[in-house]
C-alpha positions as CSV (number, residue, x, y, z in Angstrom):
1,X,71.3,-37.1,-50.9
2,X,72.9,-34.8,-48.8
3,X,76.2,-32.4,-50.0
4,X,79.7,-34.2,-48.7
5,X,80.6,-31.9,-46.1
6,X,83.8,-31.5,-42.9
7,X,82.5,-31.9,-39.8
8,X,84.2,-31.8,-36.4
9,X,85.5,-34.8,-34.2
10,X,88.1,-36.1,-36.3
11,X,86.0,-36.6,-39.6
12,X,87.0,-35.0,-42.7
13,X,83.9,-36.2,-45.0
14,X,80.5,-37.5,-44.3
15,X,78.1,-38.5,-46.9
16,X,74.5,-39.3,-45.8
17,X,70.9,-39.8,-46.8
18,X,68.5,-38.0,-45.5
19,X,66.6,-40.4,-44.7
20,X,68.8,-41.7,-42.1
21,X,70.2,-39.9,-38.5
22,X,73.6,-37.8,-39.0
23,X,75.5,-40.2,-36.6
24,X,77.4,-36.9,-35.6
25,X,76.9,-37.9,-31.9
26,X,79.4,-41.0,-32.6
27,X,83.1,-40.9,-30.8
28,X,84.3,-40.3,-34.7
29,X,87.6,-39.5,-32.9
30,X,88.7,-42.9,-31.5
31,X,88.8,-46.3,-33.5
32,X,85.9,-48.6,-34.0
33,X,87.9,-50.9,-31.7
34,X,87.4,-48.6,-29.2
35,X,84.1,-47.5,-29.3
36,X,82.5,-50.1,-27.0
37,X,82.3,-47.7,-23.7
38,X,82.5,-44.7,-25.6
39,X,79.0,-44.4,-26.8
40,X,75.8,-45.4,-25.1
41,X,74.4,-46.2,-28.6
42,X,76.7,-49.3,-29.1
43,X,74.3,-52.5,-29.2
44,X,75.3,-56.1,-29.3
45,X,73.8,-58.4,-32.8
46,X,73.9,-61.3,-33.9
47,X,77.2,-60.7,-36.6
48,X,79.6,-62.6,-38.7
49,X,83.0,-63.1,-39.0
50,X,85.0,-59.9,-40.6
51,X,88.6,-59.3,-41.4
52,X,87.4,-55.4,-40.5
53,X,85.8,-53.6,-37.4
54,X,82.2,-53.7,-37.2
55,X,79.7,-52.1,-34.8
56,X,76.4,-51.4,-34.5
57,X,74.5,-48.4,-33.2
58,X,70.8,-47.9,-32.3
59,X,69.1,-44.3,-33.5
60,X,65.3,-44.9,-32.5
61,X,63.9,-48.3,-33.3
62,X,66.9,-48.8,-36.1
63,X,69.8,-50.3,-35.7
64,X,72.9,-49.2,-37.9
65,X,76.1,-51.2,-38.7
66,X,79.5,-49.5,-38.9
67,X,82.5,-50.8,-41.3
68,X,86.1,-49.9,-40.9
69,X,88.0,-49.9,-43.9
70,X,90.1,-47.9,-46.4
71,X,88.4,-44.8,-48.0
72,X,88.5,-46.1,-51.1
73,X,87.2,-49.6,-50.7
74,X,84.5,-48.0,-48.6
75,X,83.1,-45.8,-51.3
76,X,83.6,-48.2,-53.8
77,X,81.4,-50.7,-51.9
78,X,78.6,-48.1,-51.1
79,X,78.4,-47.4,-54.6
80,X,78.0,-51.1,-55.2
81,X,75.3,-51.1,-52.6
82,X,73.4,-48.5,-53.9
83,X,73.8,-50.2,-57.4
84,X,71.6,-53.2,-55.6
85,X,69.4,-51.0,-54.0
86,X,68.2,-49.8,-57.2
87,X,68.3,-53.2,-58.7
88,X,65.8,-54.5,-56.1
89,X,68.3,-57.0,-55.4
90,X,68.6,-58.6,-51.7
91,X,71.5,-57.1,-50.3
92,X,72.0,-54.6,-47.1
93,X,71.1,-50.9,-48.0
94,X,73.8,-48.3,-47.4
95,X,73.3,-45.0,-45.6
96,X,76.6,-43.1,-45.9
97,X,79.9,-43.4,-45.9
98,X,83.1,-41.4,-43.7
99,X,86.5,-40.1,-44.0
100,X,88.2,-39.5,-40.6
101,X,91.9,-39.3,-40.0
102,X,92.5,-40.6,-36.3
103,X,94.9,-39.0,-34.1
104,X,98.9,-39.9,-34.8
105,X,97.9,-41.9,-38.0
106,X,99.1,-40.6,-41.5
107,X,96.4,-42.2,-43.4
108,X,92.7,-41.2,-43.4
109,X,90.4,-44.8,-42.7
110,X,87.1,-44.8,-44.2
111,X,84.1,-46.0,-42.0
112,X,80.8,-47.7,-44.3
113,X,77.4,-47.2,-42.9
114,X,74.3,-49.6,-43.5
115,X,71.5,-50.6,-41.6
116,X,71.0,-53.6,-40.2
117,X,69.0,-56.5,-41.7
118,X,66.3,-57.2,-39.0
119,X,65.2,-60.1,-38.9
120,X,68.5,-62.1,-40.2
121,X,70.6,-64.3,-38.7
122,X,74.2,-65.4,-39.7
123,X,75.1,-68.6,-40.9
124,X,77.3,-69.7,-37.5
125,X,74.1,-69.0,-35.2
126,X,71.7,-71.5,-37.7
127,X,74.0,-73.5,-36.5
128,X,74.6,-72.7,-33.0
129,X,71.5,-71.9,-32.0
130,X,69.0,-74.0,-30.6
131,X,65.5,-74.0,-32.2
132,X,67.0,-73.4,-35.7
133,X,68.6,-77.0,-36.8
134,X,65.7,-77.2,-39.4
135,X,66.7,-74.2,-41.3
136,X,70.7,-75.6,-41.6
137,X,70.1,-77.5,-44.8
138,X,67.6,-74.4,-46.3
139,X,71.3,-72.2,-46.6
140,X,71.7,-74.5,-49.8
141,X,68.6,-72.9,-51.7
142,X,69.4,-69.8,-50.4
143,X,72.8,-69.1,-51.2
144,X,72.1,-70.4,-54.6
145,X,69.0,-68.4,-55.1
146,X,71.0,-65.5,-54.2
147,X,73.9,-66.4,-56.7
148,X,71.4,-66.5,-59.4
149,X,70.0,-63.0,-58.9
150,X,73.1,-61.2,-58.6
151,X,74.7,-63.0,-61.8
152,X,71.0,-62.5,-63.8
153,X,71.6,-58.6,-63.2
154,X,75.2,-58.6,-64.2
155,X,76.9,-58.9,-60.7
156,X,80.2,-60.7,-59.8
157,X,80.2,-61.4,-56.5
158,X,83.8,-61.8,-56.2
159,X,83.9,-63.3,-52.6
160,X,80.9,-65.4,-52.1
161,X,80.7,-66.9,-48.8
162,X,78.3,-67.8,-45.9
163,X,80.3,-65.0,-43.6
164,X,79.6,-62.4,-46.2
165,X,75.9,-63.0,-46.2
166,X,72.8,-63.0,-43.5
167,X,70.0,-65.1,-44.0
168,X,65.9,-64.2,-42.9
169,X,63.3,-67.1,-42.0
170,X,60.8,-67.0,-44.8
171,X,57.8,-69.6,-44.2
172,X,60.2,-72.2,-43.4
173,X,62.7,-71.5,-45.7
174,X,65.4,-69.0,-46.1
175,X,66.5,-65.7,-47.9
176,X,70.1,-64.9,-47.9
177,X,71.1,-61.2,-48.5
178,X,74.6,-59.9,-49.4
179,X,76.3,-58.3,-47.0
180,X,79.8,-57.6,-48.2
181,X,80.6,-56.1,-51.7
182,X,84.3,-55.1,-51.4
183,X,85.6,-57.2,-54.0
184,X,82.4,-57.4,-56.3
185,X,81.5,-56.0,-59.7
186,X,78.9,-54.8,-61.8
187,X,78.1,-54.9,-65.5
188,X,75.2,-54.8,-67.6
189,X,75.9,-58.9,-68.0
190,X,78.4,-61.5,-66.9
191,X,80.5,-63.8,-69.0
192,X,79.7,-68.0,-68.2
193,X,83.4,-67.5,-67.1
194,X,82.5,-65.1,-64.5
195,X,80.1,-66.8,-63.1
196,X,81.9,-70.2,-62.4
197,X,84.9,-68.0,-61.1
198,X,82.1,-66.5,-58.2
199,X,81.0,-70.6,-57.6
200,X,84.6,-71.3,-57.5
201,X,85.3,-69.1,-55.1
202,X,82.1,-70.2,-53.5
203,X,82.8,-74.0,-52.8
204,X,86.1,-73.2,-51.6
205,X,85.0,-70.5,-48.9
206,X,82.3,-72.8,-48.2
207,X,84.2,-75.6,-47.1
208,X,86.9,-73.5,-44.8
209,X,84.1,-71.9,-43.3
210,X,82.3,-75.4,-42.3
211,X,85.6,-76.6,-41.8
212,X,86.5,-73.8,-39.1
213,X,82.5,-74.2,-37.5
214,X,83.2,-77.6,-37.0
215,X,85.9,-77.1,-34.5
216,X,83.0,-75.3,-32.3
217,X,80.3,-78.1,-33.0
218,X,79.3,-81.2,-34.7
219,X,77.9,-80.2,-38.3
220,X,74.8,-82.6,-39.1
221,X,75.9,-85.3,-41.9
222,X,74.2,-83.9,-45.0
223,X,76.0,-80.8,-44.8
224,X,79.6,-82.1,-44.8
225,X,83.0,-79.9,-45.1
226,X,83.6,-81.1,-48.7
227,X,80.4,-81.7,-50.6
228,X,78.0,-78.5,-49.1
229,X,79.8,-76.1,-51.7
230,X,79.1,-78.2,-54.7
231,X,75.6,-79.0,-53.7
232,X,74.9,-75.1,-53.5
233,X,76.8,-75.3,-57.3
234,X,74.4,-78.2,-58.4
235,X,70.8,-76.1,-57.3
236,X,72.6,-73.2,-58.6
237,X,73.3,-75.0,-62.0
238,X,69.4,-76.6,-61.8
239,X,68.2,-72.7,-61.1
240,X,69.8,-71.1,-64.0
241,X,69.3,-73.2,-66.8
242,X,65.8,-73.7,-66.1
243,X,65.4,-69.9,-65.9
244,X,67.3,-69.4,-69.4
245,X,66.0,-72.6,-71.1
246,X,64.2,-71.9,-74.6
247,X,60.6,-73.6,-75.2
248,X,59.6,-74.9,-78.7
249,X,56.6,-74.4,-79.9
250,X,53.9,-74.8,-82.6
251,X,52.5,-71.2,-83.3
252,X,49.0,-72.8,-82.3
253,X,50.5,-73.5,-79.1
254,X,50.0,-70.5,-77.7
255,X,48.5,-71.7,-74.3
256,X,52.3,-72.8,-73.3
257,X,53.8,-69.5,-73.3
258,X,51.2,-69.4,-70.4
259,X,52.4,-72.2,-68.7
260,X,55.9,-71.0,-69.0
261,X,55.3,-68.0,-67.4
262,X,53.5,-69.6,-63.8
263,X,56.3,-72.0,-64.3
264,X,58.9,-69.5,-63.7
265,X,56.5,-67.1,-61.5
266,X,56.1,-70.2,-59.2
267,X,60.1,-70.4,-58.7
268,X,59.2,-66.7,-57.6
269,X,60.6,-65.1,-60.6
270,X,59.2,-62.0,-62.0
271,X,58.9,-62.5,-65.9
272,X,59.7,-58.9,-67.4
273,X,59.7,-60.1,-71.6
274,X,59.2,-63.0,-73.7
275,X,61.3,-63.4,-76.8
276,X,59.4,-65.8,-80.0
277,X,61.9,-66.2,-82.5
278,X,61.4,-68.6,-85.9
279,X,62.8,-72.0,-85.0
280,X,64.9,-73.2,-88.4
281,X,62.3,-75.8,-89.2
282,X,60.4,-72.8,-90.3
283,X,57.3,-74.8,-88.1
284,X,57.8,-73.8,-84.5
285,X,58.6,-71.1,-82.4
286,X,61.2,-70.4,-79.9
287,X,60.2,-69.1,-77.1
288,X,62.7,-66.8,-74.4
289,X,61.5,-65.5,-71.3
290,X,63.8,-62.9,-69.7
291,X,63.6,-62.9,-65.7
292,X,63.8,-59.3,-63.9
293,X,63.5,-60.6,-59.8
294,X,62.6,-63.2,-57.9
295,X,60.1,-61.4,-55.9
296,X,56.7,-61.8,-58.0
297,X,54.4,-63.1,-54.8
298,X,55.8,-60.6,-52.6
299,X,55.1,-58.1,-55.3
300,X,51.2,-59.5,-55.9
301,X,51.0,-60.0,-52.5
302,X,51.4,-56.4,-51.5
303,X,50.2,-54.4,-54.2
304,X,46.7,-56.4,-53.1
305,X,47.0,-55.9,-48.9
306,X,50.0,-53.6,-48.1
307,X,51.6,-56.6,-46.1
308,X,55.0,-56.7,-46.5
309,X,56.4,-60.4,-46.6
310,X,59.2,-62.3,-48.0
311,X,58.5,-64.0,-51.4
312,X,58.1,-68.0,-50.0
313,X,55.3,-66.0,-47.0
314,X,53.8,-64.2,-49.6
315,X,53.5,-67.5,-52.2
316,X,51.9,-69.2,-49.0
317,X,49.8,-66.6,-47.8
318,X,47.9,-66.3,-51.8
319,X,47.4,-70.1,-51.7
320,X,45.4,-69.1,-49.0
321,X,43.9,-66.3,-50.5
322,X,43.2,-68.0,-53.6
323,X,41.0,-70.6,-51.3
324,X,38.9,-68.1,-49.9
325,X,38.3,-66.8,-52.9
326,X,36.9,-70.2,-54.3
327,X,35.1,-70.5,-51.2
328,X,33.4,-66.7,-51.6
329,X,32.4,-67.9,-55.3
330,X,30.6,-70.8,-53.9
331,X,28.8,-69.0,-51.6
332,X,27.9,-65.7,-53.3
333,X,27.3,-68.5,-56.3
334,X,28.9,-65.5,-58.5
335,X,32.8,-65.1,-59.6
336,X,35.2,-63.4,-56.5
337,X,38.0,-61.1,-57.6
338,X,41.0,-62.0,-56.2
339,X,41.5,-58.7,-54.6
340,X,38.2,-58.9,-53.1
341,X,39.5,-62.5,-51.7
342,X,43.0,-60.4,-50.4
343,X,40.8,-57.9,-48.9
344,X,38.8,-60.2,-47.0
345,X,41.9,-62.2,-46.2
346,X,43.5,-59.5,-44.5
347,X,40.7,-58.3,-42.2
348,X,39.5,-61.5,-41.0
349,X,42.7,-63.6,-41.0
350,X,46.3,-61.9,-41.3
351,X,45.3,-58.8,-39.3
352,X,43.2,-60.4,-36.2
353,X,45.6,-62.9,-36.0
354,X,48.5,-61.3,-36.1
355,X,47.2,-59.0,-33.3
356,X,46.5,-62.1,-31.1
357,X,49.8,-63.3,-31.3
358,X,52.0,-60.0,-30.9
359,X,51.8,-60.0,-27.1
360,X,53.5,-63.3,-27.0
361,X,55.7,-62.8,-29.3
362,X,56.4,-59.6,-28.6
363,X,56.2,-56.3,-30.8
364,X,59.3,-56.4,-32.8
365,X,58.3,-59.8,-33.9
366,X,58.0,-60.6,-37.7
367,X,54.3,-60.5,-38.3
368,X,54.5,-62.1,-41.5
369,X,56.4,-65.2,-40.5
370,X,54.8,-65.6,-37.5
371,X,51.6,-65.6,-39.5
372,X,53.5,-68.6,-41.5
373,X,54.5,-70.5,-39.1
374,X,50.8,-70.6,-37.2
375,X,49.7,-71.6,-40.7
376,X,52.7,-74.7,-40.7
377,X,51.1,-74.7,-37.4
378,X,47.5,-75.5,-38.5
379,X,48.7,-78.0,-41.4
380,X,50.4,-80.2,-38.7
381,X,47.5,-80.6,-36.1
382,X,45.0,-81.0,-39.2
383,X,46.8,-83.9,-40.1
384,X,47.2,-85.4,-36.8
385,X,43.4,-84.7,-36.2
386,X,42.9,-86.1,-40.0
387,X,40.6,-82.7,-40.8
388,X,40.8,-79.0,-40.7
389,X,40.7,-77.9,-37.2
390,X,40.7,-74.3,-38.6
391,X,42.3,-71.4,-37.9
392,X,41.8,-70.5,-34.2
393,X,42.3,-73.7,-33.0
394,X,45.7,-73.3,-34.7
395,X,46.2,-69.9,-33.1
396,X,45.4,-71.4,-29.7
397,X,47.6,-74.3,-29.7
398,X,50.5,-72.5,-31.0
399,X,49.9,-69.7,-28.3
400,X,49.8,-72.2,-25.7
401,X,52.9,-74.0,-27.0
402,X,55.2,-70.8,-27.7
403,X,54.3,-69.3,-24.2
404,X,55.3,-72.9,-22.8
405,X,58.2,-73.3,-25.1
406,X,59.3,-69.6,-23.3
């Protein structure tokens, strides 16, 4: 982390990482409002609705997005951030923080710095934008998925709402990240009373913010003003008492503390403990698993390849690893590691396809959903055709309909 330190051009305090540019090139001197045609780095993204100033900048192949807000709700929030940095938790990362004090104005304004989610999309354009009406309903999932983990690692949200959160395709689902933590909070745990206030504050944002949307276009029938915040309340309420639910069990039962765990690792949750504790029977067991992320296929996934995916990808792309490796143990007539399986998986399917389809869909594409989707791809024409037409068939037709789609 670098030193807080004055620098010229109206700033009085920048704090960076190194990691990032210095931004010092920025016309610090003039409002966010009044950047655009100051600054040949300003870039247009897709963005939600703010009560502050937001820009973003372009440094390299990065884009950066730019907050206006008091000092002290700035530096409050990027501490926040970081706190969900280090919690692996799926939020926007921070990169610095500014005090300026702006020409004729008593007060110093505080400017937040974070980069910008590739990749994401906010809520108005799933709706908005052609070509995405299938991932509408998928916000549900998402934004409870997202409640979850924040609440599991003792974070109050404060102002859940689909305008403080971007979402990332992710095999045909979605991944919603957090996006604004000015009014949020975070403790070692969270009270049940917490918790409902951040899903009453949910629902209610929720249904002004479908209720303002529908003045621009016609929302589709299952995700109605009224009844989309409580549906995101009833998955959330499914998610998290399945996650803390306590198993009973017979001490020669071990086998089910197995099955609890791939229960909760195929919801995508990484199991960190497991609790047995003497029922009062004095016969059984009961048995507490304590969740630390929902990331475990992403986790496998890369630790075996290097291929950086969302967790949904990543629990697609093993099913097909664990395939090939049944397939290598048939015909080596001998047991297959699985990370001889991902090994072989990644050289002869994920990387040669994934070259193939980069100069159509260009090379800031995501590789790993576009790897996805041609394997959506393949499941859909194999059963039209009633078999497997394989893989490069799949790649073919899905390059021929994307460039004609284009």
């Amino acid at each position: 982390m670098m030193p807080a330190m004055s620098v010229p051009g109206g700033l009085r305090l920048f704090h960076l990482r190194p990691s990032d540019p210095d931004f010092l090139d920025l016309p610090w001197h003039l409002p966010l409002a009044a950047w655009p045609g100051a600054s040949p780095r300003l870039v247009e993204m897709p963005r939600g609705l703010s009560r502050h100033d937001v820009v973003f900048v372009a440094y390299d192949r990065r884009v950066y997005a730019l907050k206006e807000l008091p000092v002290a709700i700035g530096e409050r929030e990027y501490r926040l951030l970081r706190g969900l940095e280090d919690a692996g938790l799926p939020a926007v990362v921070p990169v610095g923080h500014a005090h300026r004090r702006l020409e004729g104005e008593p007060e110093e304004t505080g400017v937040l710095i974070t980069r910008f989610l590739e990749a994401s999309v906010p809520y108005r354009t799933l709706f908005m934008q052609q070509g995405l009406e299938r991932y509408r309903e998928r916000l549900l999932d998402a934004m409870a998925g997202l409640l979850v983990r924040l609440h599991l690692a003792g974070f109050v949200w404060g102002d859940c709402s689909l305008s403080n959160t971007l979402f990332r395709r992710d095999a045909g689902e979605l991944t919603a990240y957090l996006v604004d933590a000015e009014t949020s909070e975070l403790h070692e745990t969270i009270s049940d009373g917490r918790r409902h206030y951040d899903l009453d504050v949910m629902e209610e944002n929720v249904a002004g913010e479908l209720a303002d949307l529908s003045h621009l276009v016609q929302l589709p029938p299952e995700l109605a003003i009224d009844g989309t915040g409580a549906r995101i309340r009833e998955r959330y309420e499914r998610l998290w008492e399945e996650i803390g639910r306590e198993v009973l069990l017979r001490p020669d039962e071990r086998y089910r503390i197995h099955e609890r765990i791939r229960a909760l690792n195929d919801l995508g949750f990484t199991v960190g403990e497991l609790e047995l504790i003497p029922a009062a029977d004095g016969e059984h067991l009961k048995l507490r698993t304590i969740v630390t992320d929902r990331d475990h296929h992403r986790h496998l996934l890369h630790s075996m390849t290097g291929v950086v995916a969302g967790d949904r990808q990543a629990q697609r792309f093993l099913d097909e690893i664990h395939e090939m490796q049944a397939t290598m143990a048939s015909a080596k007539n001998r047991s297959v590691p699985l990370s001889e399986a991902a090994f072989a998986w990644l050289k002869e399917r994920f990387e040669p396809t994934v070259e193939r389809v980069a100069p159509v869909r260009g090379a800031g594409a995501d590789a790993a959903e576009a790897y996805a989707e041609i394997l959506e791809h393949k499941w859909f024409r194999s059963e039209q055709a009633q078999r497997d037409v394989g893989l490069a068939q799949a790649i073919d037709d899905y390059l021929e309909r994307f460039r004609s789609a284009g």
